[in-house]
Biopython code that builds the backbone (N, CA, C, O; Angstrom):
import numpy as np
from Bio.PDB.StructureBuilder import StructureBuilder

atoms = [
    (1, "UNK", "N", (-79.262, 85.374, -32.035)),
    (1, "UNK", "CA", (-79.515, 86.763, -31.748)),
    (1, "UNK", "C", (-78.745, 87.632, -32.735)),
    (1, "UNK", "O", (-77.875, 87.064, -33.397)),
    (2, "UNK", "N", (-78.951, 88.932, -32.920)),
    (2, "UNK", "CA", (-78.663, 89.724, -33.927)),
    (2, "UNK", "C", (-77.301, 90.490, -33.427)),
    (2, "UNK", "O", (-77.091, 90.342, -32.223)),
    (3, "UNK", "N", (-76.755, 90.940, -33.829)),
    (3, "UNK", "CA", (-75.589, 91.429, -33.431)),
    (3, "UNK", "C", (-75.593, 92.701, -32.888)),
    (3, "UNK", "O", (-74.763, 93.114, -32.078)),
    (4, "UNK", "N", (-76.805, 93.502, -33.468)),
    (4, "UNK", "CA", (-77.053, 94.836, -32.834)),
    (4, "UNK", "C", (-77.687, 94.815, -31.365)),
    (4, "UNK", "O", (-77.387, 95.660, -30.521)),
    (5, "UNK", "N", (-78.802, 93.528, -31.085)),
    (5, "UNK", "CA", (-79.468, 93.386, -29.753)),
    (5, "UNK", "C", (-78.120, 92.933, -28.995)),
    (5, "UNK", "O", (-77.763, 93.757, -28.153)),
    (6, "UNK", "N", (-77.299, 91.800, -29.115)),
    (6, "UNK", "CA", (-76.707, 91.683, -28.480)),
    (6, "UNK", "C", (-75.469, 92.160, -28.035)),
    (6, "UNK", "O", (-74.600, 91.598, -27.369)),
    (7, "UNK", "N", (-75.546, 93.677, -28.671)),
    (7, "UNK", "CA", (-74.392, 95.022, -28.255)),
    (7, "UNK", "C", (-75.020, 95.560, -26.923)),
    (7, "UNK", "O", (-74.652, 95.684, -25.754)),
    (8, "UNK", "N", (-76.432, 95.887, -27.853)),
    (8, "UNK", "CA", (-77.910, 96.105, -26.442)),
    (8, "UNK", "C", (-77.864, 95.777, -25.315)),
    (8, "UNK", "O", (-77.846, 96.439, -24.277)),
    (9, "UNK", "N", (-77.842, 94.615, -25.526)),
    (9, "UNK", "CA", (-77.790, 93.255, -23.817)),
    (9, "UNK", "C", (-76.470, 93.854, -23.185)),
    (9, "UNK", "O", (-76.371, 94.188, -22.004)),
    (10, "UNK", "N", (-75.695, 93.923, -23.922)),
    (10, "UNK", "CA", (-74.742, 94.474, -23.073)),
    (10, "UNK", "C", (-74.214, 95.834, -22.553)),
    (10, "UNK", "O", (-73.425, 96.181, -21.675)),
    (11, "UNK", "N", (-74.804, 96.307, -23.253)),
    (11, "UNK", "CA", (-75.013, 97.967, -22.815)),
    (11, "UNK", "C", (-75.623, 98.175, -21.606)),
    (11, "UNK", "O", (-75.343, 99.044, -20.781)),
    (12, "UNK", "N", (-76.695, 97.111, -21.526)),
    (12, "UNK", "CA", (-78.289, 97.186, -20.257)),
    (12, "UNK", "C", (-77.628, 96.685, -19.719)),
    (12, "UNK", "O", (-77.395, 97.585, -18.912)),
    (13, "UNK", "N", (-76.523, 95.256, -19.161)),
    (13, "UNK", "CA", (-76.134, 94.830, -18.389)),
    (13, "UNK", "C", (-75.639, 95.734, -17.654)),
    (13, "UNK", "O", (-75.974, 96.210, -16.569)),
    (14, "UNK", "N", (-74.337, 96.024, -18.754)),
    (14, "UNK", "CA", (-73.065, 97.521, -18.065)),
    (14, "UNK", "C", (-73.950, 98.742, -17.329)),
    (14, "UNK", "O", (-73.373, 99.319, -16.408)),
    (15, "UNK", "N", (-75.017, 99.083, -17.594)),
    (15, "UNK", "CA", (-75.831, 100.165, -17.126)),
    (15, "UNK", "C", (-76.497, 99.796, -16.118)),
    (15, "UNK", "O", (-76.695, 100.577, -15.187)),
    (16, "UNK", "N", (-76.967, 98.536, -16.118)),
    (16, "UNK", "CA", (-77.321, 97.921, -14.375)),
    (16, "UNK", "C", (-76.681, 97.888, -13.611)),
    (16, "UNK", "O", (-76.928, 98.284, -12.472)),
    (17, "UNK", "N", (-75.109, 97.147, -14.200)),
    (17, "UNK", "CA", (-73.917, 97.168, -13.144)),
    (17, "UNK", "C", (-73.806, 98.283, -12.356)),
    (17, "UNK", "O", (-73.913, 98.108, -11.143)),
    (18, "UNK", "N", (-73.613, 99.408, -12.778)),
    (18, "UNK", "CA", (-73.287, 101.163, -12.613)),
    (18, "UNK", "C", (-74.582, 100.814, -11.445)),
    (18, "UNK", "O", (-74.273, 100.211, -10.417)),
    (19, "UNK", "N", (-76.051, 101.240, -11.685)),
    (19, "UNK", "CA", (-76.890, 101.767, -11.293)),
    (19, "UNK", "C", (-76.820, 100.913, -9.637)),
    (19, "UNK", "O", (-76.899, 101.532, -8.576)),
    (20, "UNK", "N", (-76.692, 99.720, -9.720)),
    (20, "UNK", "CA", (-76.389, 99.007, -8.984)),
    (20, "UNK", "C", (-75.076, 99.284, -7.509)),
    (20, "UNK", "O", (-75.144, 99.421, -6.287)),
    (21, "UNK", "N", (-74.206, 99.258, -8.343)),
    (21, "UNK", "CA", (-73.273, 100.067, -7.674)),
    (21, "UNK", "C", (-73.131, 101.167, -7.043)),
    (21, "UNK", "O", (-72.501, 101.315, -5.996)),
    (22, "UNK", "N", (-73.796, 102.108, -7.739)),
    (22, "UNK", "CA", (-74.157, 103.400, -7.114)),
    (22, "UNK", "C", (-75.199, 103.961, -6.425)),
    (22, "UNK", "O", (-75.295, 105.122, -6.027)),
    (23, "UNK", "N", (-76.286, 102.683, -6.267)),
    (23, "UNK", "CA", (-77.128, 102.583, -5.332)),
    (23, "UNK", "C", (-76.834, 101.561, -3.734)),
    (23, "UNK", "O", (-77.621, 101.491, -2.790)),
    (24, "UNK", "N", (-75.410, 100.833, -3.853)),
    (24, "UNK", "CA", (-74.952, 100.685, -3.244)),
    (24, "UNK", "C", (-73.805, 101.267, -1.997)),
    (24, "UNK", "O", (-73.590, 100.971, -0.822)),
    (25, "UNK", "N", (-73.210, 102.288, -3.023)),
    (25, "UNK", "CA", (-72.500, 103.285, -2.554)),
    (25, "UNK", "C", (-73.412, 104.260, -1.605)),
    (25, "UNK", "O", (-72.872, 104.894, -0.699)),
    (26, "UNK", "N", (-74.933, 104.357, -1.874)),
    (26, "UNK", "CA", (-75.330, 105.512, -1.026)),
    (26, "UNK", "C", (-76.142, 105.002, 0.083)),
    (26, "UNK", "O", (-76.813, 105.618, 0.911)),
    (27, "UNK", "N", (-75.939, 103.737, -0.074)),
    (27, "UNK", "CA", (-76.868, 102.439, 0.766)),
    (27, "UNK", "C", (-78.042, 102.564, 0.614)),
    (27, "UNK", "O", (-78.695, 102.920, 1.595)),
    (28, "UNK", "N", (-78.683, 102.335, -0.578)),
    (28, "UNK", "CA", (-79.826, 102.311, -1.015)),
    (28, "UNK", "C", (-80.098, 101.263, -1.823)),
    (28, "UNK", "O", (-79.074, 100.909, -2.407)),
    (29, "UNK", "N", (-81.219, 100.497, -2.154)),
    (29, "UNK", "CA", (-81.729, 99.546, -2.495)),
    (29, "UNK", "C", (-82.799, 100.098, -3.536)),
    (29, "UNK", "O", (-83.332, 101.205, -3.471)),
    (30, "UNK", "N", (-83.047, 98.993, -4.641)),
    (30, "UNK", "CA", (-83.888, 98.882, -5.651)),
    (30, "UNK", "C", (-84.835, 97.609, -5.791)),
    (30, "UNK", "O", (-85.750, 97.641, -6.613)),
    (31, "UNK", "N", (-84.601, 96.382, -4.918)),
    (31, "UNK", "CA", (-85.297, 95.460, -4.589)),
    (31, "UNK", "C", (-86.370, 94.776, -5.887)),
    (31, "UNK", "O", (-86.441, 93.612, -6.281)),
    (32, "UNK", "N", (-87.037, 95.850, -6.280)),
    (32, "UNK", "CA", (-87.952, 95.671, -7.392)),
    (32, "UNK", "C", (-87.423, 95.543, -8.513)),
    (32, "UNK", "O", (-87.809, 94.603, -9.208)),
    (33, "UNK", "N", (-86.354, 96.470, -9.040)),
    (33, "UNK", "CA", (-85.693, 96.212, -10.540)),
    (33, "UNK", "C", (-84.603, 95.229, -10.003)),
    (33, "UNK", "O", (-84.267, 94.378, -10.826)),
    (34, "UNK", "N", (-83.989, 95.175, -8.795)),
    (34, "UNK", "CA", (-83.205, 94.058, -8.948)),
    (34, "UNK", "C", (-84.071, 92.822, -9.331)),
    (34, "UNK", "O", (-84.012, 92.134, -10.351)),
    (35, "UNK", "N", (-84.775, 92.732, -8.404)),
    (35, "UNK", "CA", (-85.333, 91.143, -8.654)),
    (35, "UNK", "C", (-85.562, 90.885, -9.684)),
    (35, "UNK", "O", (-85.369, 89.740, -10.092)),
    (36, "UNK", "N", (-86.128, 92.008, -10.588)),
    (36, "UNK", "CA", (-86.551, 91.800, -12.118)),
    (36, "UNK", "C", (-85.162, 91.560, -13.223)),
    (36, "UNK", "O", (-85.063, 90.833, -14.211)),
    (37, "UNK", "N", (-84.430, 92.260, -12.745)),
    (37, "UNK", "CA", (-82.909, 92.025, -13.360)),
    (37, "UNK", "C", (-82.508, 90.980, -13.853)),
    (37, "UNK", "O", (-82.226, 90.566, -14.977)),
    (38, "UNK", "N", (-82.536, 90.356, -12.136)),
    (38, "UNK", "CA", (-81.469, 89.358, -11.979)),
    (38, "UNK", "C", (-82.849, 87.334, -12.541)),
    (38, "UNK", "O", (-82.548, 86.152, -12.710)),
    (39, "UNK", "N", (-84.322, 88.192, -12.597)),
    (39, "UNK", "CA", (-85.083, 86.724, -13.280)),
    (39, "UNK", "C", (-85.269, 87.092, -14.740)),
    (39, "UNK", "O", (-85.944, 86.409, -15.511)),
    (40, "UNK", "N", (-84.637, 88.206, -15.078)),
    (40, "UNK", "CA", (-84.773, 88.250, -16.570)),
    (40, "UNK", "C", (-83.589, 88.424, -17.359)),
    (40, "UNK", "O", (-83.661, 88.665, -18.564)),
    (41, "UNK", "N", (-82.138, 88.278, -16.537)),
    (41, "UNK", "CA", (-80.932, 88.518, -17.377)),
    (41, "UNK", "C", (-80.747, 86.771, -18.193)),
    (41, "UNK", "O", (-79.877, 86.853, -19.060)),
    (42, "UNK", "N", (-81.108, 85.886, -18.136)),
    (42, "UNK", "CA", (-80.919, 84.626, -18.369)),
    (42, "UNK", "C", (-81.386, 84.748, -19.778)),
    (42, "UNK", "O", (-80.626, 84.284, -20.628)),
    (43, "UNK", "N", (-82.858, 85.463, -20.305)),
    (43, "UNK", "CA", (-83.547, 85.578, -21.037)),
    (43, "UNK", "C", (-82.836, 86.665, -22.172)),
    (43, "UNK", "O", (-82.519, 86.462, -23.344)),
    (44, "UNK", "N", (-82.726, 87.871, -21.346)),
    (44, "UNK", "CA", (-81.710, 89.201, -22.280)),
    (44, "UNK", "C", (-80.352, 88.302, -22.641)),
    (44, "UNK", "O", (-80.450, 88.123, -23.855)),
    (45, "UNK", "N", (-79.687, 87.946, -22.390)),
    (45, "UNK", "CA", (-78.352, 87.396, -22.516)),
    (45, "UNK", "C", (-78.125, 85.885, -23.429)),
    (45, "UNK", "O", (-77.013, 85.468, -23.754)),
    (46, "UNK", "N", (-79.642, 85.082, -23.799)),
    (46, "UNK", "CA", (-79.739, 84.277, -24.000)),
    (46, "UNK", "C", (-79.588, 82.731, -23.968)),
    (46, "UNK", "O", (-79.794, 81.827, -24.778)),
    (47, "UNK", "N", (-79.002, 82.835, -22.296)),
    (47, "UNK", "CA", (-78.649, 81.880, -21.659)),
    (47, "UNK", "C", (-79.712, 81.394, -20.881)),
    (47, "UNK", "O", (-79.662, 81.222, -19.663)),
    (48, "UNK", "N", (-81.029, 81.096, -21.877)),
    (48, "UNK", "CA", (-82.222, 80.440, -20.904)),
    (48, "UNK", "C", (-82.060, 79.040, -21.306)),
    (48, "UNK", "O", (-82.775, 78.169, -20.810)),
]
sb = StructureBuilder()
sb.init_structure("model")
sb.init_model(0)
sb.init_chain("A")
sb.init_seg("    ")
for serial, (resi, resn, name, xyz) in enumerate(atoms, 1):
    if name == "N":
        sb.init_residue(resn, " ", resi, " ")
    sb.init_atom(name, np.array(xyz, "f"), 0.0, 1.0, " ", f" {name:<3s}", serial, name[0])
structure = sb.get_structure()
């Protein structure tokens, strides 16, 4: 992977973390981007 995508990957991670969190804090759920998140971080991160 390139060094610029994989600044990327981690930017999107850190920005899920947050969104995540703060949809937790108001007890609210995302169900749909989680699920998508968490079957496509293996792939973004390159740990498939």
């Amino acid at each position: 992977m390139e060094e610029s995508s994989t600044g990327k990957n981690i930017e999107f991670y850190a920005n899920c973390t947050e969104y995540f969190t703060a949809l937790r804090k108001q007890g609210k759920n995302d169900d749909g981007f989680e699920d998508e998140f968490f079957y496509t971080m293996p792939v973004i991160s390159g740990n498939n």
